[in-house]
C-alpha positions in Angstrom: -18.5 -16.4 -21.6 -16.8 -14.5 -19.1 -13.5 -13.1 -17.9 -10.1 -14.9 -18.9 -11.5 -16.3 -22.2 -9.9 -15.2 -24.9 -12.9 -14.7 -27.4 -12.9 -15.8 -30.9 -14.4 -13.3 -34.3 -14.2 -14.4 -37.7 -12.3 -17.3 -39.1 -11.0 -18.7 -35.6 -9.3 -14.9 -35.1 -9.5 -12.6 -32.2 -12.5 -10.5 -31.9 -11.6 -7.1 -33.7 -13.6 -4.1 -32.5 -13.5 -0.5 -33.5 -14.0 2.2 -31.1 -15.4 5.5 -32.8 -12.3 7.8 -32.8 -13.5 11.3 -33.5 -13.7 12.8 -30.6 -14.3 11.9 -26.6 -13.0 8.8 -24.2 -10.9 6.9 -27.1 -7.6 5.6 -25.5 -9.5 4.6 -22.7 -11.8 2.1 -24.3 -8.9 0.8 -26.5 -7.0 0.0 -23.2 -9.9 -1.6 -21.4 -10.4 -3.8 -24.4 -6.8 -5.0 -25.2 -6.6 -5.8 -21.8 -9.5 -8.5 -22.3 -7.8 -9.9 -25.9 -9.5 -8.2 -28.5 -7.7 -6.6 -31.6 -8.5 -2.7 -31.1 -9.2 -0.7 -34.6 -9.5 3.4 -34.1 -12.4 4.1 -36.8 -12.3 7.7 -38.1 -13.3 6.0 -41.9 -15.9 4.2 -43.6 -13.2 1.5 -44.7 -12.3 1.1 -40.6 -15.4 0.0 -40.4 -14.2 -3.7 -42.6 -13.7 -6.7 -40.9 -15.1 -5.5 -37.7 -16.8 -8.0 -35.3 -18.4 -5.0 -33.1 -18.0 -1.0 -32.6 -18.0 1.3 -29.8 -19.2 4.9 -29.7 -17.6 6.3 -26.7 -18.6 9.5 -25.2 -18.1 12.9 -26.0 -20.1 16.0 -27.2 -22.7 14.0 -29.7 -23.7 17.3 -32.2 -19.9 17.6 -32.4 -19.1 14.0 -32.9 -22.2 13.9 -35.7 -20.6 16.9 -37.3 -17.5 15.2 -37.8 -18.7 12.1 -38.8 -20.8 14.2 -41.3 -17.4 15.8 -42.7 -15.5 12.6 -42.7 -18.3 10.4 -44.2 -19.0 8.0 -41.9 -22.8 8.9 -41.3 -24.4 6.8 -43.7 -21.7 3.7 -43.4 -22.7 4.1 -39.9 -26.1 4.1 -40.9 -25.4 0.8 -42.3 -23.4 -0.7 -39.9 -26.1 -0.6 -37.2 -29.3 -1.0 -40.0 -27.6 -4.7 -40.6 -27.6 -5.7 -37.1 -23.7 -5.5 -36.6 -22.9 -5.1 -32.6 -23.1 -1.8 -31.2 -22.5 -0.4 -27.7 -22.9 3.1 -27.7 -22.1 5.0 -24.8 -23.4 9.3 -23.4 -23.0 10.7 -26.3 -23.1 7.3 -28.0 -26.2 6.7 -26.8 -27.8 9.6 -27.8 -26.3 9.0 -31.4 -27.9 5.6 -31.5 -31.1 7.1 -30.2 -34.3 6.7 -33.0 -35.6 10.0 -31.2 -33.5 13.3 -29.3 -35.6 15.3 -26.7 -33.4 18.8 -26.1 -31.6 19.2 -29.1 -29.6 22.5 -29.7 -31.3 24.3 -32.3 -31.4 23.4 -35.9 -30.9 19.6 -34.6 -28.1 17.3 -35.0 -26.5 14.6 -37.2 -27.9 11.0 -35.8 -27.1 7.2 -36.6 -30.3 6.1 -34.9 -31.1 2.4 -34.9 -32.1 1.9 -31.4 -35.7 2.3 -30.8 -35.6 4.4 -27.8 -36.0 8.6 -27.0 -33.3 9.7 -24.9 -33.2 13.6 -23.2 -29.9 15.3 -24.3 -28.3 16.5 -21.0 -30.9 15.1 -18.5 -28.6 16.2 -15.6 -27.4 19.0 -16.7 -23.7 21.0 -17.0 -20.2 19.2 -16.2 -20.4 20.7 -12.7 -23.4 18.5 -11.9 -21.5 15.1 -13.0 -21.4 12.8 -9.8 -20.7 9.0 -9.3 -23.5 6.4 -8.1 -23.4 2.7 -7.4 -26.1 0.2 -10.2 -27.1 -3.3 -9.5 -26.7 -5.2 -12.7 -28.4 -8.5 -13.4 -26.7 -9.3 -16.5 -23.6 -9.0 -15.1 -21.0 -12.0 -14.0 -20.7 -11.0 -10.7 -24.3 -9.9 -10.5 -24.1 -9.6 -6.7 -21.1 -6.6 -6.5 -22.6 -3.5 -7.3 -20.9 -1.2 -10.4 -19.9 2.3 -9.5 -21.1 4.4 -12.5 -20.0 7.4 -13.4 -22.2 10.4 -15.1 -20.7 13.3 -16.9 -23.2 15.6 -18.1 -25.4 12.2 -19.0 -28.5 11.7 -21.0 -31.1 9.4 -20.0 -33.7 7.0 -22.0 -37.3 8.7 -21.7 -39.2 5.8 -23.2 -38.5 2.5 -24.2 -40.3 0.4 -27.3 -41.6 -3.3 -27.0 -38.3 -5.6 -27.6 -36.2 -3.0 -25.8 -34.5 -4.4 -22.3 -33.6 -2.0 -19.5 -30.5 -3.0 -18.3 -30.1 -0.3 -15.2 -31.8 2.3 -14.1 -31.5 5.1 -11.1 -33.9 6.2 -8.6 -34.3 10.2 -8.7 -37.1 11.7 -6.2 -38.9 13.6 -8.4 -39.0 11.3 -11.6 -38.6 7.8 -10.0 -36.6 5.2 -12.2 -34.4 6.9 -14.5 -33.2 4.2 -17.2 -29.3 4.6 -18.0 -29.0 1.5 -19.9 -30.6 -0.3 -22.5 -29.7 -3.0 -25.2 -32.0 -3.8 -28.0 -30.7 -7.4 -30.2 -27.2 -6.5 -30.7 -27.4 -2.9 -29.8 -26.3 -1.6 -26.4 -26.1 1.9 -24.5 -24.9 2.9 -21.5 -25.6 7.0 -20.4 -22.4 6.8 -17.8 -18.8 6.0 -18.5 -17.7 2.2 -18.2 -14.1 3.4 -19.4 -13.4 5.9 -16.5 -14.0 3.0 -14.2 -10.7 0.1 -13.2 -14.5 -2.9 -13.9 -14.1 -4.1 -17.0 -17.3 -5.7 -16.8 -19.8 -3.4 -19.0 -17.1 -4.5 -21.6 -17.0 -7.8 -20.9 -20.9 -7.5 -22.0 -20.3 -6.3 -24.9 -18.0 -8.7 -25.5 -20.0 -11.3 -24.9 -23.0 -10.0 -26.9 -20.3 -9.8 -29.8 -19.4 -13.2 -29.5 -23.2 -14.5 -29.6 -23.4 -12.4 -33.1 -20.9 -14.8 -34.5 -22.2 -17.9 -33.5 -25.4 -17.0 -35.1 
């Protein structure tokens, strides 16, 4: 299903999904998704987390956004959500949330969902001065042929990949070859640049569409 469908959740309603609102790009993924037809929810407690047919972890700074979701509660119902197989697009910081293992983490380590079967490096490309845009071929996309302009701000990358993990898009560096900046494993999906700064709605549209296959399952 693809753009200018409306898309249907439980009982015949509009798909609801809940963007992670702790910290990082919020108002900016709410926008992108009312503007496809969905019901928006801003999660900052376990009982946001009712009724949802998908949730998005935007970006942001993740030991900060773990420490909060600590405080508030929301780790373990987190935990949960993603254990049960609910979809989940996380995204930068997101990612590295979602991610089973952490390379670089600041000392002492970090609050982590993890879920996704992956090992993601922490700030791969280093401090916000180094953040840069690139252009990604995506298969998966409607509109596969137009190239998406991605944008990295102090982005992680995936490191290694387990069996039933798909690489969705990936980056050619000269001294490392293909970096992987995007992943989705059954119903989970990351991205380590920032769909939401972009005006293409498409990475959302994805998940969209990944949330709708959930409900007809």
């Amino acid at each position: 299903m693809v753009g200018g469908e409306e898309l249907k959740g439980q009982h015949g309603q509009r798909l609801k999904i809940g963007v992670l609102a702790l910290q990082g790009a919020v108002v900016e993924h709410c926008r992108m998704l009312e503007s496809l037809g969905v019901i928006v929810v801003e999660v900052r407690l376990p009982e946001h987390l009712k009724l949802l047919d998908g949730l998005i972890i935007p970006g942001g700074e993740s030991t900060s956004m773990g420490l909060i979701a600590e405080r508030w509660g929301l780790i373990e119902p987190l935990r949960s959500w993603v254990q049960s197989g609910r979809p989940t697009w996380g995204i930068c910081a997101g990612m590295i949330l979602l991610a089973e293992r952490i390379e670089d983490q600041k000392q002492g380590g970090q609050p982590s969902i993890g879920g996704m079967d992956i090992e993601v490096n922490r700030n791969y490309f280093g401090r916000q001065i180094n953040s840069f845009e690139t252009m990604l071929n995506i298969d998966d996309f409607y509109e596969s042929e137009k190239p998406y302009q991605a944008v990295f701000i102090r982005a992680p990358i995936i490191t290694e990949v387990s069996d039933g993990v798909k690489i969705l898009a990936s980056l050619t560096n000269g001294l490392d070859g293909k970096l992987i900046v995007a992943a989705r494993q059954k119903l989970m999906m990351v991205t380590a640049f920032h769909p939401e700064l972009t005006d293409d709605l498409r990475w959302h549209q994805l998940f969209l569409n990944m949330v709708h296959e959930s409900r007809a399952t």
